[in-house]
BAZASE-172859 format. One record per residue (C-alpha): x, y, z. Coordinates in steps of 0.05 Angstrom, whole numbers, padded with zeros to 5 digits, always signed. Layout:
XYZ;...
END
This chain:
+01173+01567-00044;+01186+01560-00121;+01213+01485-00100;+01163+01466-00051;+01106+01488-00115;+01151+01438-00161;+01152+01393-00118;+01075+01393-00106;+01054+01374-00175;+01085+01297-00159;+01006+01277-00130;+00989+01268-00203;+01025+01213-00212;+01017+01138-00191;+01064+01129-00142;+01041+01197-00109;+00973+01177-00103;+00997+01109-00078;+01044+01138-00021;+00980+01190-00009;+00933+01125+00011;+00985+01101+00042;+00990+01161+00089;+00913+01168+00100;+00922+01092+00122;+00968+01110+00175;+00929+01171+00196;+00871+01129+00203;+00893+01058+00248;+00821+01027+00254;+00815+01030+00178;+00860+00969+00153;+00825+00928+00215;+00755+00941+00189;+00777+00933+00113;+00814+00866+00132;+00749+00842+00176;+00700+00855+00110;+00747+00814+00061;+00758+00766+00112;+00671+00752+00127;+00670+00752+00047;+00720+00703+00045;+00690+00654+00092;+00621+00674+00054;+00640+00650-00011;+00679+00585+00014;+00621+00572+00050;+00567+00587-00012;+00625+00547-00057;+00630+00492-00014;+00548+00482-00001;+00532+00486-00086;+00466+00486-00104;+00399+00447-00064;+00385+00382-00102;+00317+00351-00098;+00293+00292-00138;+00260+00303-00209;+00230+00232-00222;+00236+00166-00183;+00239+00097-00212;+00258+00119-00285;+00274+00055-00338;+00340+00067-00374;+00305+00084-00440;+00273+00147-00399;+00328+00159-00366;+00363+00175-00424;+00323+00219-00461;+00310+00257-00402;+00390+00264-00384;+00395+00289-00470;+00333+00335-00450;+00374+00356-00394;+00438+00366-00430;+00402+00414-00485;+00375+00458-00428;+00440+00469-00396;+00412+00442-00330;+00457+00411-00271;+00439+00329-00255;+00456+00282-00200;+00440+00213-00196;+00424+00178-00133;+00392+00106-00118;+00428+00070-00153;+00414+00108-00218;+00339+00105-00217;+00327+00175-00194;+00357+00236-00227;+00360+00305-00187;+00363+00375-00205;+00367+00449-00170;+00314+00444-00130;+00284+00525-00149;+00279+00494-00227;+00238+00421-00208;+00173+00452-00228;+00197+00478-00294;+00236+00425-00309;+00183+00382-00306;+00139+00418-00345;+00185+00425-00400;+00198+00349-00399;+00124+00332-00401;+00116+00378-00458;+00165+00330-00498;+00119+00271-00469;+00172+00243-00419;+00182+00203-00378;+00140+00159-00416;+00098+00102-00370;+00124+00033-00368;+00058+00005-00384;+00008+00031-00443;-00061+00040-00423;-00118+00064-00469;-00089+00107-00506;-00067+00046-00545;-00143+00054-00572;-00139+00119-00599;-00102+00102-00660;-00135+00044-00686;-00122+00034-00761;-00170+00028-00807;-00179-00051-00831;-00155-00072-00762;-00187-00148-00748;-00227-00167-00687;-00171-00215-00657;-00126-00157-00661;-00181-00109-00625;-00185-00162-00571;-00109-00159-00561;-00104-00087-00554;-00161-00080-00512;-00130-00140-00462;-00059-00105-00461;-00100-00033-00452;-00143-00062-00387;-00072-00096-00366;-00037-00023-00365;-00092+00004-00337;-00101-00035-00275;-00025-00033-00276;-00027+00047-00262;-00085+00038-00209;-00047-00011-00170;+00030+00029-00177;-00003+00086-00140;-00008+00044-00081;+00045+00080-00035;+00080+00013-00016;+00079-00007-00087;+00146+00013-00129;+00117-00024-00202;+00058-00075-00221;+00048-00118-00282;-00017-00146-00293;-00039-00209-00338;-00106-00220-00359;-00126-00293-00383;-00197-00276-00416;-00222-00334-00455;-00273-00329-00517;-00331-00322-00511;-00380-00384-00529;-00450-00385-00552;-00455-00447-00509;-00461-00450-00436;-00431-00509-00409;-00371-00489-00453;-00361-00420-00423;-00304-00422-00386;-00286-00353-00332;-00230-00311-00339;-00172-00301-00287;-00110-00250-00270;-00049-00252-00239;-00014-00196-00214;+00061-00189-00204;+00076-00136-00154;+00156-00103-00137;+00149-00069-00069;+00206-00017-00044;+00259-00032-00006;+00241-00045+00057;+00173-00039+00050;+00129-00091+00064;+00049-00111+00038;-00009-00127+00089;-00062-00173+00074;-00106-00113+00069;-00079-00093+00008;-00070-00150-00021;-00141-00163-00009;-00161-00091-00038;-00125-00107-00098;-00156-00167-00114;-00221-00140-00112;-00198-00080-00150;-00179-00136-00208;-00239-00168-00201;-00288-00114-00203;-00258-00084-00264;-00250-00151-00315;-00331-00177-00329;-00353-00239-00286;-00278-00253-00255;-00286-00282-00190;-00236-00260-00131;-00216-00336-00120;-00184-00336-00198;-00143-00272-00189;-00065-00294-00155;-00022-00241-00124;+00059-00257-00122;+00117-00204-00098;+00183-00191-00141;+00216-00256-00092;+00159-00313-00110;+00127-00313-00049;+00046-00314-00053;+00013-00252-00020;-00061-00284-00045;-00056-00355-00012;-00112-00408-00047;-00147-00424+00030;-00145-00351+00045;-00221-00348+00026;-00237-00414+00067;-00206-00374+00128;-00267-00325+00122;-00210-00284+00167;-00184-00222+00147;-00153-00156+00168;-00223-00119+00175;-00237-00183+00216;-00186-00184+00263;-00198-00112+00275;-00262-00112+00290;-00257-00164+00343;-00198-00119+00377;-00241-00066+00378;-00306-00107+00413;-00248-00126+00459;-00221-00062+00474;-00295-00029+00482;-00311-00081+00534;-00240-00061+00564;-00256+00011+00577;-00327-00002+00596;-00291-00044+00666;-00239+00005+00673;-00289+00067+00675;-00345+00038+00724;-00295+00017+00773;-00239+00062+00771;-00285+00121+00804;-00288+00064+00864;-00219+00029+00863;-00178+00086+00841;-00136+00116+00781;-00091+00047+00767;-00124+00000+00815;-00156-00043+00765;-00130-00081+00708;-00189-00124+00659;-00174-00161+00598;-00239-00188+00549;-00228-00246+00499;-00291-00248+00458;-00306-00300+00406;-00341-00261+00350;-00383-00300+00302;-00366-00285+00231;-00407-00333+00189;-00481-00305+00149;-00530-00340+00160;-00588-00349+00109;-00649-00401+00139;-00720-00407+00103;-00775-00451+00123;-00845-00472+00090;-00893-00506+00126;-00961-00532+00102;-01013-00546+00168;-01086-00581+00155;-01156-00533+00153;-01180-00563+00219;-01231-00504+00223;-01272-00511+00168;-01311-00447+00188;-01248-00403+00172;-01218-00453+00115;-01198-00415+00051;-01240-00433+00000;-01201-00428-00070;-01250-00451-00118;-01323-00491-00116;-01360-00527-00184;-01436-00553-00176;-01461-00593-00230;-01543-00615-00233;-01586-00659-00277;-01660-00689-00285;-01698-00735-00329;-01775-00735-00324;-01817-00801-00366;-01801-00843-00422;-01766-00895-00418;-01697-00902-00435;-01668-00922-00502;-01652-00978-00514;-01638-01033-00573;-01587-01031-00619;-01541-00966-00614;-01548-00909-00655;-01572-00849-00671;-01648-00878-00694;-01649-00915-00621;-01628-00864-00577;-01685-00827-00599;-01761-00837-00579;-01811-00846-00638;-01864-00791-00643;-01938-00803-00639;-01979-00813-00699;-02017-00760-00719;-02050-00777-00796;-02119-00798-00772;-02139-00870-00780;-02217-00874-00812;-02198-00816-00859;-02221-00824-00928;-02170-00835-00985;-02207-00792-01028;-02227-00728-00977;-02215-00660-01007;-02184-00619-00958;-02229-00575-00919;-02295-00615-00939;-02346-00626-00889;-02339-00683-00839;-02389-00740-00826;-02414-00752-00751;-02372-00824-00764;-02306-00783-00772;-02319-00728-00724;-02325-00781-00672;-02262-00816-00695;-02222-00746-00689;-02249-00732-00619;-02225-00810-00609;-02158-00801-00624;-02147-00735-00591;-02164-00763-00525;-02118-00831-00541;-02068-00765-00557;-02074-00727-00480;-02080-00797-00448;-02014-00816-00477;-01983-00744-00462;-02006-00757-00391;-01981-00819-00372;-01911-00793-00408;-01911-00728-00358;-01932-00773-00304;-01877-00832-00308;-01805-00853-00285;-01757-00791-00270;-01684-00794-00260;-01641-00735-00225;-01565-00715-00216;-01523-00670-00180;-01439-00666-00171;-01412-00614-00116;-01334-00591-00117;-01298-00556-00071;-01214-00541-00070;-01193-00508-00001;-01128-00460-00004;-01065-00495+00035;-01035-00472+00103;-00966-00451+00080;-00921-00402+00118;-00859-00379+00095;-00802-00350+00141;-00730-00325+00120;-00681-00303+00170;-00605-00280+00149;-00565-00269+00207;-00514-00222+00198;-00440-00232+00213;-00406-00206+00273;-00443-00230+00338;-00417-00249+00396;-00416-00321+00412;-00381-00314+00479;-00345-00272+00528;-00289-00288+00575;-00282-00233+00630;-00214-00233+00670;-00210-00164+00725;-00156-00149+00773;-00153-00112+00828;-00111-00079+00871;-00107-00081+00954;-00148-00007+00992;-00094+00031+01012;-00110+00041+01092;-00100+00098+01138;-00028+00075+01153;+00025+00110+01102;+00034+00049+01065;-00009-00009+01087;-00062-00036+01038;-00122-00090+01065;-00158-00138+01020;-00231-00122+00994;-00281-00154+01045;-00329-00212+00994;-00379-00162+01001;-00341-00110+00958;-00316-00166+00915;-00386-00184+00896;-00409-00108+00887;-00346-00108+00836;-00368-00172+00806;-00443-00161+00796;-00419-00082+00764;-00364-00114+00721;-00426-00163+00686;-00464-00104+00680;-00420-00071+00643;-00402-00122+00587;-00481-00154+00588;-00464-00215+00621;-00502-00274+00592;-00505-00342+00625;-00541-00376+00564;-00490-00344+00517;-00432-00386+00571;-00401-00320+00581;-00346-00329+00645;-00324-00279+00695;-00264-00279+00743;-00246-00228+00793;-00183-00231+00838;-00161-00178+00884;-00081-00176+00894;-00036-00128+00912;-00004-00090+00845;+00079-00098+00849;+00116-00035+00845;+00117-00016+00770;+00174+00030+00775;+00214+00046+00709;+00287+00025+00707;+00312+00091+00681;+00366+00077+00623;+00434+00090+00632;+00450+00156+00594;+00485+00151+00533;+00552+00193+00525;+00558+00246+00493;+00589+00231+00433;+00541+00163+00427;+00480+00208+00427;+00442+00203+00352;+00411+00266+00368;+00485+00310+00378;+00512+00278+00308;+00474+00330+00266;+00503+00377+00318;+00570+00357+00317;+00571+00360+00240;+00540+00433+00235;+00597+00453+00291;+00651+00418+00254;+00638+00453+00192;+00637+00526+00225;+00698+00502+00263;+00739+00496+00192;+00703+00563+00171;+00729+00595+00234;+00800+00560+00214;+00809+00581+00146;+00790+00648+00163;+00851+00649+00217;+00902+00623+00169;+00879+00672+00117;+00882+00729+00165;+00956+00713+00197;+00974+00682+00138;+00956+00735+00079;+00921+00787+00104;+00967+00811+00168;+01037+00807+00133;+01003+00848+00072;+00975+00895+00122;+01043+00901+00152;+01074+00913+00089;+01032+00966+00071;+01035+01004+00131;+01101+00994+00159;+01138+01065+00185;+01190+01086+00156;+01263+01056+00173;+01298+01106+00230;+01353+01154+00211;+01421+01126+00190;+01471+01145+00254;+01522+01194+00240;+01594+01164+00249;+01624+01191+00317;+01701+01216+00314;+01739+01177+00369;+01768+01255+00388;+01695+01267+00414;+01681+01203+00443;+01732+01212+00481;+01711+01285+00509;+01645+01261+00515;+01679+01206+00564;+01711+01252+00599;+01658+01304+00609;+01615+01261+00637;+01680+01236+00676;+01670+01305+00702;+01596+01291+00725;+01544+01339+00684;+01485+01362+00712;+01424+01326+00699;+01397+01385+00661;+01443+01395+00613;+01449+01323+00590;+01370+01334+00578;+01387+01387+00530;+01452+01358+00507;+01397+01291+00480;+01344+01339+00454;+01395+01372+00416;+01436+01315+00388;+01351+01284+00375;+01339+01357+00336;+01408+01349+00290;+01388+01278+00279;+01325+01295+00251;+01344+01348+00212;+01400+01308+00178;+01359+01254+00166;+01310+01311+00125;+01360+01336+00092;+01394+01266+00077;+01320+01243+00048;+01307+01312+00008;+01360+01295-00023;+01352+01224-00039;+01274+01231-00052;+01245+01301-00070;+01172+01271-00082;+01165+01244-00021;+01187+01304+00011;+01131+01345-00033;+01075+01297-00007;+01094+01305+00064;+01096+01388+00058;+01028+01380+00015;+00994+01326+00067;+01012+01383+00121;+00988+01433+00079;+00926+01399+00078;+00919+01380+00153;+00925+01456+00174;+00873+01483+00126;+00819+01432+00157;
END
């Protein structure tokens, strides 16, 4: 016992604990399999996690070179991963850090814009002349409108150049400004006349009396989006839409008044309408005669009336004296020179006054009672029949409609015979077809309905692709590839590290060392069994030659290794008391 408690204090050492978890190992045989499955699934893990890296999405598009750089330094000083991809012009980053990168780079102002735009007005120096204001507000309007059109989705960059002239006091010296605009699309993009047309009016609307006819569009290869006649067309997108849509309109209007009588797919129409596009402005003013006096308007109306009673009319030389009659005499003729005034009068004079006063009314008389002479002048201005009319037709009417309807055979009561319409049902399809578009014979709208039989419209079904032609089985056949390698790194890591490490490890331990054999026994082994044992004791002749095998291959390693001997009696130990 005093050996066995030596030889017990070996666990304490390395190699005791390493040959003890070496034993629990072996007493345990689904341990090393589920140890060797973990490393192995974080193995494949990290190759897989190491051979993804990090999610890139793009930080800015279309940067210049002189942004570029300062954003790749910026970059650099924050310790933050880059890619480039499109040729250069777009830089990309982890895609969990975009939004803080960006901030971060627009707190140090960049990427800076292409094109300056107002803010070239905010620091104005002081002293600054007039031509040089005019400059800087030009270039300013230029960036401006440069920004506005860039955010056009089709649009990659704009430049923008304003011809202004100046100003003149003068109006037949005035002279209108004009633009031209320079657009660079993206690849594979391409620009309708729609925009090009919105554009141009955006340029035009923004720079003071430019006209849309001076402002001249051109892409990055020369070619002119803004063509001089395109105004002359009076055609446009809008235009062309509009007249697909009074087509389509009349379309469906056919199609749903006589598909309820004809049948789902029985009737095919087409519409070609001309659609007048020109405006229309017409004034007239006509003047007509007052033939009704009784209800003429009377503007205005001047009488004028003058009389002359006696006298005679001056005459003699002219003048002032002979225009003028001469007044009666009134001094008395028979007066004496030497009268005091207010002395009596003699019977001679009183008779001479009373004379002379009657010669007075006689003359006064026959002056009231002579030639008279009268005038009178009448005017009279009558108002002017004038009527005024002005009618602006608007654009957009329809000129003229050409109807074309097809349709299809009555299926009969046979399984696949089909009769003709009668004229009868021709003209009820007719007369409903007119209805529905407002069929006018003044306008020279036209109508043609044929009935036919409809051809078999069966789809030729496309030959199936192969498998491995398929677009939609490539991103398939990538993702499988990939876990394919996964699943064959993970095999040559298990029977190629793992397993012969494992087998190492936990290998049992080498069989006993035979014992030599003296030829003397051999030989009376041979001839015993010459002799024919029983069955039974050749049994217990093995189980006893198996028992002094293992008991000289204890001693034989008690001898050789003590320790391990000591870990065996404690693991035993150990065993029992559980």
């Amino acid at each position: 016992m005093s050996s066995a408690a030596t030889l017990g204090a070996a666990p304490t050492s390395p190699a005791a604990n390493a040959t003890s978890w070496t034993d629990k190992l072996r007493a345990q045989p689904k341990l090393p399999l589920i140890v060797g499955g973990a490393a192995l699934v974080a193995i494949a893990m990290a190759f897989a996690l190491y051979s993804r890296g990090p999610d890139y999405k793009v930080l800015y598009t279309n940067v210049s070179d002189r942004d570029g750089g300062a954003i790749i330094a910026s970059l650099s000083q924050m310790n933050v991963p880059y890619k480039f991809a499109e040729g250069g012009t777009a830089i990309l980053v982890p895609a969990d850090r975009v939004p803080e990168i960006r901030l971060k780079l627009a707190s140090q102002g960049l990427p800076k814009a292409g094109g300056v735009g107002f803010e070239l007005m905010d620091n104005q120096k002081f002293g600054t002349s007039q031509f040089a204001e005019q400059v800087n507000f030009q270039r300013a309007l230029e960036g401006e409108l440069a920004r506005s059109i860039e955010s056009i989705g089709t649009i990659e960059s704009a430049r923008v150049h304003l011809a202004m002239p100046k100003p003149s006091l003068f109006v037949r010296e005035q002279k209108k400004p004009s633009a031209s605009v320079v657009l660079t699309l993206h690849r594979g993009r391409s620009i309708d006349e729609g925009t090009v047309s919105a554009i141009v009016h955006m340029v035009s609307s923004s720079v003071p009396e430019l006209d849309p006819k001076s402002v001249t569009v051109v892409d990055q290869r020369g070619n002119l989006l803004s063509a001089a006649n395109a105004g002359a067309r009076g055609l446009d997108v809008s235009q062309l839409k509009y007249t697909q849509e009074i087509e389509q309109g009349y379309i469906r209007r056919i199609e749903a008044i006589l598909q309820p009588i004809l049948g789902t797919g029985n009737v095919r129409a087409q519409v070609a309408a001309d659609i007048d596009f020109s405006v229309v402005e017409n004034t007239d003013e006509k003047y007509r005669p007052n033939t009704d006096p009784a209800n003429a308007a009377m503007r205005s109306q001047q009488s004028s009336e003058s009389n002359q009673l006696g006298g005679t009319p001056p005459g003699g030389v002219p003048g002032a004296l002979s225009n003028q009659p001469p007044t009666a005499p009134n001094a008395p003729i028979t007066t004496p020179p030497n009268a005091p005034p207010g002395a009596p009068q003699t019977p001679a004079q009183a008779q001479a006054a009373a004379a002379q006063a009657a010669a007075q009314r006689a003359t006064t008389t026959a002056a009231a009672t002579g030639p008279s002479s009268s005038r009178k002048d009448t005017t009279t201005n009558y108002e002017l029949d004038r009527s005024i009319r002005h009618v602006q037709q608007g654009a957009g009417g329809v000129k003229r409609l050409s109807v074309a309807v097809v349709v299809n055979n009555r299926v009969g009561d046979d399984k696949g015979a089909s009769r003709a319409l009668t004229a009868a049902e021709l003209d009820q399809i007719r007369n409903l077809a007119k209805e529905a578009v407002g069929f006018s014979q003044d306008r020279g709208d036209s109508l043609n309905v044929v009935n036919s039989a409809f051809a078999d419209e069966r789809e030729k079904e496309a030959p199936a692709l192969d498998f491995w032609r398929d677009p939609a089985n490539i991103p398939l056949a990538k993702t499988g590839g990939m876990y394919l390698l996964l699943a064959l790194f993970a095999l040559f890591a298990w029977f190629a590290v793992a397993r012969p490490l494992l087998r190492k490890h936990l290998a049992p331990p080498p069989p006993p060392p035979v014992a030599a054999v003296d030829d003397n026994d051999v030989f009376a082994k041979l001839a015993t069994a010459d002799e024919g044992p029983s069955p039974d004791e050749a049994l217990r002749q093995r189980e006893a030659d198996r028992h002094k095998a293992d008991l000289d291959f204890a001693l034989e390693a008690a001898t050789q290794d003590p320790k391990l001997v000591a870990i065996m009696i404690q693991h035993w130990m150990t065993t029992d008391e559980q």
